[in-house]
C-alpha positions in Angstrom: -9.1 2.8 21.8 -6.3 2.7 24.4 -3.6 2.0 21.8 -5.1 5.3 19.4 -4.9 7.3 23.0 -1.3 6.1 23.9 -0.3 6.6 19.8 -1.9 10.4 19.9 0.1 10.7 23.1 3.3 9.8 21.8 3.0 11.6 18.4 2.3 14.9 21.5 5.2 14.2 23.3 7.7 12.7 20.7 11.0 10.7 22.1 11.4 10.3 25.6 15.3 11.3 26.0 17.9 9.1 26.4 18.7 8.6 29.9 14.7 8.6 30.2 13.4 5.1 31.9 10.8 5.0 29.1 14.3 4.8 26.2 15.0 1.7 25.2 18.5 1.5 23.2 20.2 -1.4 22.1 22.9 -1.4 20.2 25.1 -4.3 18.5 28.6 -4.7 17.6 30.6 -6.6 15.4 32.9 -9.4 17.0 35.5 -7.0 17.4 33.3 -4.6 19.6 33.0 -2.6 16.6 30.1 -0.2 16.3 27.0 -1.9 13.9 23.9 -0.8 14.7 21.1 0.3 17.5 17.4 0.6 17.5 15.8 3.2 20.1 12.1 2.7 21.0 10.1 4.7 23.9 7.7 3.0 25.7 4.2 4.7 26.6 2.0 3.3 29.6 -1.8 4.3 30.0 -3.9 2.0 32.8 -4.9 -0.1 30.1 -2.9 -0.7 27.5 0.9 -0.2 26.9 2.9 0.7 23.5 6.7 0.3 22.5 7.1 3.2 19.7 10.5 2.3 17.8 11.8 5.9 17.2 15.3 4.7 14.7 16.4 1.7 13.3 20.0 2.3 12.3 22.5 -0.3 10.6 25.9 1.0 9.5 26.3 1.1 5.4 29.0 -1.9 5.8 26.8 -4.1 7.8 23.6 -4.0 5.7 21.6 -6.8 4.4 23.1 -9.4 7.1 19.6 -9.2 8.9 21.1 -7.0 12.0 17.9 -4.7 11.7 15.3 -7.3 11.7 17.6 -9.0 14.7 17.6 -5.4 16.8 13.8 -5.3 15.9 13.1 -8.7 17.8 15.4 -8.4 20.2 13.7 -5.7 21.1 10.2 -7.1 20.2 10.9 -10.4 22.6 12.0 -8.0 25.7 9.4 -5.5 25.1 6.6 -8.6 25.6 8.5 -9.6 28.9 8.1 -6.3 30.2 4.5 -7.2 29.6 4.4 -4.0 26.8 1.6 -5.4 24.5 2.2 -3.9 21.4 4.9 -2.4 19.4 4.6 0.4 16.4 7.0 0.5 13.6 6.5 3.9 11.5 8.4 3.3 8.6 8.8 6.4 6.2 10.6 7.8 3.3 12.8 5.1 2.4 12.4 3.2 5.0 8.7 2.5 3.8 10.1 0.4 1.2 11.1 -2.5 4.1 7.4 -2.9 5.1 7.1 -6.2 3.3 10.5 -6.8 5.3 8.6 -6.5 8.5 4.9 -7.7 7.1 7.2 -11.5 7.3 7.7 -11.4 11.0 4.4 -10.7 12.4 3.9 -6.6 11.8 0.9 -5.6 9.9 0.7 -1.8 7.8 -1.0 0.5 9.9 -0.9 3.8 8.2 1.4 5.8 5.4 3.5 8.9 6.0 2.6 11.7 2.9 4.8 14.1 2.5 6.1 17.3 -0.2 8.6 19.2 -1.3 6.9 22.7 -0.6 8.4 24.5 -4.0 7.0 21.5 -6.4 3.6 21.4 -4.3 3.0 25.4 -4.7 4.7 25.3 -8.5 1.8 22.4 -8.6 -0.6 24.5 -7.2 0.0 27.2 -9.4 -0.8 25.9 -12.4 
């Protein structure tokens, strides 16, 4: 029930800002201190229970499919339980959705679905 409170909160409020002490942003570079990737998460605290939200998962096009997202993800995932954060929440949609059995390997479990419509089809739909 704490996690559902925390989760209603969140959707509320959206993305704590940057410089916010509830961000969390990592980012990762190539060797050459090149730009690769970063994931941002927010983290929500209620007196009992406490939720990392990951907000953006990005990986440059040239660096896909090396495993840099899954690596940001638990990076993140490992320093988020130090902090004593007990749970993390992963909404993956539009074509992100399709990395869920990605995820599902390490540990994450699906916990909802984003539904959405292009508003011209839906009421040319509607319309009969």
């Amino acid at each position: 029930a704490a996690t559902v409170r925390l989760l209603h909160a969140h959707s509320r409020a959206g993305a704590a800002p940057p410089d916010d002490d509830a961000t969390r942003i990592t980012i990762t570079e190539t060797t050459g201190g090149d730009f690769a990737g970063f994931i941002w998460t927010t983290i929500r605290r209620s007196s009992d229970a406490s939720v990392g939200f990951v907000h953006q998962i990005f990986v440059t096009p040239e660096f896909r499919g090396f495993g840099l997202a899954r690596a940001l993800f638990m990076r993140t995932a490992e320093e988020l339980h130090a902090e004593g954060i007990g749970r993390i929440e992963l909404p993956l949609s539009g074509l992100a959705a399709e990395l869920d059995e990605n995820f599902e390997r390490y540990g994450l479990e699906r916990r909802g679905v984003v539904l959405g419509a292009d508003l011209g089809k839906w009421r040319r739909s509607m319309s009969g």
